[in-house]
Structures are given as C-alpha cells and as structure tokens.
C-alpha positions in Angstrom: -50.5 -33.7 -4.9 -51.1 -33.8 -1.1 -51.8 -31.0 1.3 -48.4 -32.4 2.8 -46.5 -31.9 -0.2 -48.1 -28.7 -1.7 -46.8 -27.3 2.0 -43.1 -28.7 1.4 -43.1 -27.2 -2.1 -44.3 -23.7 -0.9 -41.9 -23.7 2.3 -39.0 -24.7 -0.6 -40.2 -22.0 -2.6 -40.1 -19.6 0.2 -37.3 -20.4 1.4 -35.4 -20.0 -2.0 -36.8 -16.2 -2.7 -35.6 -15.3 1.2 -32.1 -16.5 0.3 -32.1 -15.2 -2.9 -33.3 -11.5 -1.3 -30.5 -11.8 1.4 -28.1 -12.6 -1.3 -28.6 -10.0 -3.1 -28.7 -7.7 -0.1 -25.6 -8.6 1.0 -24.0 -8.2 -2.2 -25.4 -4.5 -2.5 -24.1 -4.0 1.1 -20.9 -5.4 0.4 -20.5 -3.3 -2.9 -22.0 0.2 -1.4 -19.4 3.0 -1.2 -20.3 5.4 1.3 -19.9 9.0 1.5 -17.4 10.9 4.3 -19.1 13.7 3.4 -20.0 13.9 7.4 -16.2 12.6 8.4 -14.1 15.4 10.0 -11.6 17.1 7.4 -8.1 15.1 8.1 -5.8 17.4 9.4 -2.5 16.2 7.3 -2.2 13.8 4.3 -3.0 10.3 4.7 -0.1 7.9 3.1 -1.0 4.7 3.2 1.0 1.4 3.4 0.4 -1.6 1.9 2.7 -5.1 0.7 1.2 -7.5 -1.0 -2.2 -7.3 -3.4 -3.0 -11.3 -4.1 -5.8 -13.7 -4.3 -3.7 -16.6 -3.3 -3.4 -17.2 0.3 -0.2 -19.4 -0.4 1.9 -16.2 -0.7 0.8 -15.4 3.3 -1.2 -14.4 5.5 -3.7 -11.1 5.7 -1.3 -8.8 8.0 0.7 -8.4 4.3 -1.7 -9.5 1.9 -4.9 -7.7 0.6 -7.2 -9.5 -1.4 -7.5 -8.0 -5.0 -11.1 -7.7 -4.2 -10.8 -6.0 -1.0 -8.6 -3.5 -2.4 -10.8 -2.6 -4.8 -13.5 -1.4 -3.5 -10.7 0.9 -1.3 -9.9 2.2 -4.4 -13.3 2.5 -5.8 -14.0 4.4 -1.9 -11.3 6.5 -2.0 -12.1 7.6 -5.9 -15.7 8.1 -5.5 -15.2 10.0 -2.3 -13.1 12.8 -4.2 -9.5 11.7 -3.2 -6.7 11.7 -6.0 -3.1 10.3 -5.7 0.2 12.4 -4.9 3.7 11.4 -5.0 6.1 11.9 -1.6 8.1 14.7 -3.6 4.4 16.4 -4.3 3.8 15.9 -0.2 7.7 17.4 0.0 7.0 20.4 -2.4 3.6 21.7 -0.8 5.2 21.8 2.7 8.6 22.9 1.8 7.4 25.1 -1.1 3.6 25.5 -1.2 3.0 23.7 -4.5 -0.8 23.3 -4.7 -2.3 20.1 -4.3 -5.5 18.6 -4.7 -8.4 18.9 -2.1 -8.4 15.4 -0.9 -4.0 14.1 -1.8 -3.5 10.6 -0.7 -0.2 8.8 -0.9 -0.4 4.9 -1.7 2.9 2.7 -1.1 3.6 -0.3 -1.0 7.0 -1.9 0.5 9.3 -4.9 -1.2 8.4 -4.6 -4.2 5.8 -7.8 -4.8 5.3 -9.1 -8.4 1.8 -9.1 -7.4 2.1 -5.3 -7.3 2.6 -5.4 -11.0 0.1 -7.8 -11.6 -2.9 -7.0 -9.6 -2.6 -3.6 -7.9 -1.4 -1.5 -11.0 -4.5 -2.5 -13.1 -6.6 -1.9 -10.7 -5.3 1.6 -9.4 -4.5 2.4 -13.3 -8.6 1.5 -13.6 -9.5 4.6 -11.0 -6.9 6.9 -12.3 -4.6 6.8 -9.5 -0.6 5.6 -8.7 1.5 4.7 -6.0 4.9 4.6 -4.9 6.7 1.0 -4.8 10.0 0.6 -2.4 11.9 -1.8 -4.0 14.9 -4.2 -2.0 17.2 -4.2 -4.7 18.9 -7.3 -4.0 15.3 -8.8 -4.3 14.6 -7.7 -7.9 13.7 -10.6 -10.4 14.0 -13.2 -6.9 12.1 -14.0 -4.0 11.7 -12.5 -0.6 14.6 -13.8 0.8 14.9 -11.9 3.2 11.4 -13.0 5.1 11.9 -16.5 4.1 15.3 -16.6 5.8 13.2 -15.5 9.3 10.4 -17.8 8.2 8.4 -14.8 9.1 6.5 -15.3 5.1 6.2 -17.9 2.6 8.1 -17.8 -0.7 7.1 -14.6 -3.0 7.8 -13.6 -6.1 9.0 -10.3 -6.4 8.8 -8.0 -9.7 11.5 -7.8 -12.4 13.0 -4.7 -13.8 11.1 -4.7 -16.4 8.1 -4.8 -14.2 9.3 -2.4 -12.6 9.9 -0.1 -15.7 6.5 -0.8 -16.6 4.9 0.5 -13.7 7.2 3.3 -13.4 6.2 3.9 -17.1 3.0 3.8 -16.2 3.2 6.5 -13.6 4.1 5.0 -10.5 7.3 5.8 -8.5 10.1 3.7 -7.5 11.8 4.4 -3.6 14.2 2.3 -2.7 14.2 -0.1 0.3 17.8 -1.3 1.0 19.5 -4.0 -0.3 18.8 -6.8 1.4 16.0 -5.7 4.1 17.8 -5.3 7.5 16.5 -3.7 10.0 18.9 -0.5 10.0 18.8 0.5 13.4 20.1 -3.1 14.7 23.8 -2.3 12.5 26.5 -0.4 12.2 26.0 3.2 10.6 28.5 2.3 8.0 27.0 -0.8 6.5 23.3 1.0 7.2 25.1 3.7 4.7 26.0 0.9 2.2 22.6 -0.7 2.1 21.2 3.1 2.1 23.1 4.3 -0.7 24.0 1.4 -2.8 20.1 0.8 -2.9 19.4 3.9 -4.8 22.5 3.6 -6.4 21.0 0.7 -8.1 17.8 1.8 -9.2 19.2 5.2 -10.3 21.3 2.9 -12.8 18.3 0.8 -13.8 15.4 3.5 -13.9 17.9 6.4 -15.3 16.4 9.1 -13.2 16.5 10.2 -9.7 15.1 7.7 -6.9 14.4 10.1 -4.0 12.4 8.8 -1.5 12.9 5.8 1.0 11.4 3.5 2.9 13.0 1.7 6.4 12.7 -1.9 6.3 10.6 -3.7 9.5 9.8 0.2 10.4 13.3 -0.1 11.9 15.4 3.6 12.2 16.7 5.9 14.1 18.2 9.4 14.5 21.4 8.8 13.0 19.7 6.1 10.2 17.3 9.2 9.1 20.3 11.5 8.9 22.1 8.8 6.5 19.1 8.6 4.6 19.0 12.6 3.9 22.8 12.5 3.5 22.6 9.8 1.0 20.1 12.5 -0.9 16.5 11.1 -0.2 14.3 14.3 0.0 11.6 12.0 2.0 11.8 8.3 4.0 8.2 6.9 5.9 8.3 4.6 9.0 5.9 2.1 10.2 4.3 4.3 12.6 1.3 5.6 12.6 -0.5 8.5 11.4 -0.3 11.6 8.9 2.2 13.6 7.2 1.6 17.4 8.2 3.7 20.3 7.6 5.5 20.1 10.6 6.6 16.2 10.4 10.4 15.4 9.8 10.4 14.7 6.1 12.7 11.4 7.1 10.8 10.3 9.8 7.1 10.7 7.8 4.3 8.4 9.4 1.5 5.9 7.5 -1.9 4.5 7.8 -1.3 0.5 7.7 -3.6 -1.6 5.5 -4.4 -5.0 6.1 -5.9 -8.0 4.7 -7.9 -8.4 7.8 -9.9 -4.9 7.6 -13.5 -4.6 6.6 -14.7 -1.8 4.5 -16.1 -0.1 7.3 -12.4 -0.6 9.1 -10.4 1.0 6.3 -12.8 3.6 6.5 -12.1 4.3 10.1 -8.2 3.7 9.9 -8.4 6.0 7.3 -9.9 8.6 9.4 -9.1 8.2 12.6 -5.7 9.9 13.1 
C-alpha cells in the first residue's frame, strides 16, 4: 500500500473515532438530567399545561404536540429532581385547608383529551410514578377534534374513548371537564356558556360515577362572570392559559399554568419551569 493510501486510511479512521466520540457526547448531553439544586425555591406550585404527547408530526405541529421523547426526559427531570405529582383538589385543600403536601407538588394537565394521552403519556408518567389531570370536551369523546378542524387551526386527531378514559382515571389520573364542544366562553351568552359548563360535567359525572370537580376554559378564553358560572356549576378549581403559579392567594377559578411546547429544549423547560 502507498504512502498515499496508508494516509487516506488513517484520515478515514480518524475521522470515524471523532464522530463516533461526538456521537456519543452528544447523546450523554442530550440524556443528562441536571440538578436545580442551585435554582431559587418557586414561590407557588407550578401546573403545567400540555395537549398532545405524539411521535407523529401528522397529528400537528410542536405549539400542541410534544414528542414522546422530549417528554420524557421532562418527566425523568422533574422525578430525579425531587418533584411528585398533586391533583388541583390537593392544590385546593392545602390553600383552603392546610392539607400537607409534598416538598416539591407539581400539577400536570393536559387539555382535550387526546388519545395520544392514553397511549403515550400515561405509560410514560405511570413509569416515574406520577399522574396528571386530563380535561376532556365531552362532545369529543370516542371522535376527533372537531372543533380545531372546523377552524382549520389542527389536523385531524383522535381523541380517547371512555374507556380510555376509565383506564387512565383507573390508573390514577383525574378527569376535569372542558366544555362540550370547545367554545371560547367568553365570546357567548352566559346561558349557553352555563349549558356547555354544566352539561360537560354532567356528562362525565354519568360516565366516571364520581365527582368531576375541576375545569378547564377552552382557547384560555373566560371572564368574570364565566368563572362565577364555573364555581356555581360546583367546580372547586378551573386554570386559564395564562401564565405563571398557583399561590395561596390566586382565585381558585382563575388559577394560572406553565405552557409546554413541542418547540422547548431541555434547558428551556427547565427555565419555563423556573422562571415565574
């Protein structure tokens, strides 16, 4: 073998080991949970909002959809950093009541009530202990998301079934309801936002046989006299779209979130989670 060749065959070699190296770096970087050990205590309890947990970027884009993978490791974060799930009516009881909760509560919802939720985030929050809350458009149960399709704001979705939905509710999660058919409540008249309030948990009371008591408003879309339907209709607790934590002092029908997207980076969620 030439010296020309010998040098090809080493530069090859070379080459090969530095991209091996990097890939493996990248894969430890990529998988490394980091401590907030140094992160200021969060003055409130963070609830965070999600929609959609899918692989397939068919069902939409990333400002609803998570990848399974990205959520993950949020999970594995959040569990390795000391944090265990609550339910609204635990937030509810601790401020109204001073039940004890754990050091680190964290609240995870999700809105519409995706089959995906069934399918891909239960295992994976049932794998790292923890459950969420799923607000569920009745109307939507066992169909599609009609309701975004009819916009075109999102493609065509599945949604979960009820028994889906009993099986994640077996399974420790909680059921809110979400209206019937997704309107933005604050755009009608009080009387039909009352009929999509109440026949909403009306319907999932009848389903689930047991209480649905907490609520979340469709598009983030509410208002004074919406929230006062909502406690009239005997929610103890209903979050918005906006942002930030639930402390003692927040209106327990007007209770704020941390949005997750598809588009964060590890070291984003980290920083939305921490920032407010």
């Amino acid at each position: 073998m030439n010296t020309k060749y010998k040098i090809i065959l080493v530069s090859l070699v070379i080459t090969t080991l530095c991209l091996t190296g990097f890939g493996m770096w990248y894969q430890q970087q990529k998988n490394h949970i980091p401590s907030d050990a140094k992160l200021p205590k969060q003055q409130g309890i963070p609830i965070l909002m999600y929609h959609k947990v899918n692989p397939d970027p068919r069902t939409g884009g990333l400002g609803l959809r998570v990848p399974p993978d990205k959520f993950e490791w949020q999970m594995k974060y959040l569990k390795r950093n000391g944090y265990q799930t609550v339910s609204l009516t635990d937030v509810m009881d601790h401020f109204e009541h001073g039940k004890h909760l754990p050091d680190k509560p964290i609240v995870i919802t999700f809105d519409d009530g995706y089959k995906d939720n069934h399918d891909y985030a239960y295992p994976i929050m049932k794998k790292y202990g923890f459950t969420g809350t799923v607000f569920v458009v009745t109307k939507a149960i066992g169909n599609t998301n009609f309701f975004d399709v009819e916009k075109k704001l999102q493609p065509k979705n599945k949604m979960m079934d009820w028994n889906e939905i009993r099986a994640i509710e077996a399974g420790g999660f909680v059921i809110g309801a979400h209206t019937v058919d997704h309107p933005r409540l604050a755009d009608i008249p009080p009387e039909v936002a009352r009929h999509q309030i109440e026949e909403s948990k009306r319907v999932l009371e009848n389903g689930l046989k047991k209480p649905v008591e907490v609520f979340a408003y469709p598009y983030g879309s509410y208002n004074d006299t919406v929230a006062e339907i909502t406690k009239q209709a005997g929610f103890r607790a209903a979050v918005t779209t906006e942002l930030g934590l639930a402390k003692i002092d927040s209106a327990p029908h007007k209770l704020k979130r941390i949005r997750i997207t598809g588009h964060y980076s590890n070291q984003k969620f980290i920083e939305e989670l921490h920032k407010y």
